[in-house]
Steps between C-alpha positions, in 0.01 A plus 500: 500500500340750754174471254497071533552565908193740520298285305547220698419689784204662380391150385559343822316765661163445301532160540526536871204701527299270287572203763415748746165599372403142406568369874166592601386208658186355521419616857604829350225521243245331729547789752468760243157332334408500816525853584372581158164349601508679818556805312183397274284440780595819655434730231134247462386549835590902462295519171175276606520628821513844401691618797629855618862595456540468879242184535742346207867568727356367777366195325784428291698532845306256700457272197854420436543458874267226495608351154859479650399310787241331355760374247735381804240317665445289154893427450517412833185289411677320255835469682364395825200254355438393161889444420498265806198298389607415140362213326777289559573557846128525611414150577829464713406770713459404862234588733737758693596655186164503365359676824756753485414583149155528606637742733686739289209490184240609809764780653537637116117517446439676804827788378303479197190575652579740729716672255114553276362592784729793601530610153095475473501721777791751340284541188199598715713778669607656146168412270152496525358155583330536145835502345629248759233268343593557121864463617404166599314418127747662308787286652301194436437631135869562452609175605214295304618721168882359616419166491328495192808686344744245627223189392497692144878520520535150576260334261715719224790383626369139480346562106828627407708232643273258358569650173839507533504141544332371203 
């Protein structure tokens, strides 16, 4: 009897912790892809950039400083602007609303733009405006390489579906 009572226990206790481990939600795994391609384009711009121990912790520092805000400028982005101006509730937008929209897109550009700016001027503190400059290639060569990865992903996703369908 005291057998049947621990294995019931024991069973409900993996089954508790399977649930558990498959509630990750989708938010959940966004969050951590993201910070998986921050990682990547950390250790990217370390390696191309071939900085110094000490150039590298102060990079990575001021980096994920402005990634993080950076990031809550674009949520806020989205939250504040493009939700509001939906297809379907775009046309029925009035002239108030529309102005104040106007308002909040050109505040959030300017955060955005002085945010570049002030980290522009961090990197020029910690590297050499050499590196500053292949900073600013590499990052557009990491995100270009991105894209094509996700347009790759995509059109494999498509094939496959399409197969999957016949």
């Amino acid at each position: 009897m005291k057998t049947k009572v621990s294995l019931f226990l024991l069973s409900l206790l993996f089954s508790f912790t399977g649930l558990q481990a498959q509630s990750l939600t989708k938010a959940d795994n966004a969050k951590t892809k993201k910070e998986k391609i921050l990682e990547k384009k950390l250790e990217f711009f370390k390696k191309n950039l071939e900085l110094t121990p000490k150039e590298a912790a102060k990079f990575e520092k001021a980096y994920m400083n402005y990634a993080e805000k950076k990031q809550s400028i674009r949520k806020t982005y989205r939250k504040e602007f493009f939700m509001k101006i939906n297809k379907e509730n775009f046309k029925n937008i009035s002239n108030e609303e529309a102005l104040k929209l106007l308002e909040i897109k050109q505040k959030l550009d300017r955060q955005a733009n002085d945010l570049d700016e002030s980290f522009a001027k961090e990197l020029i503190e910690i590297l050499p405006p050499n590196k500053v400059l292949m900073f600013y290639q590499l990052n557009r060569k990491f995100n270009k390489k991105m894209i094509q990865r996700l347009k790759h992903r995509k059109m494999q996703n498509r094939r496959r579906e399409m197969r999957d369908n016949k």
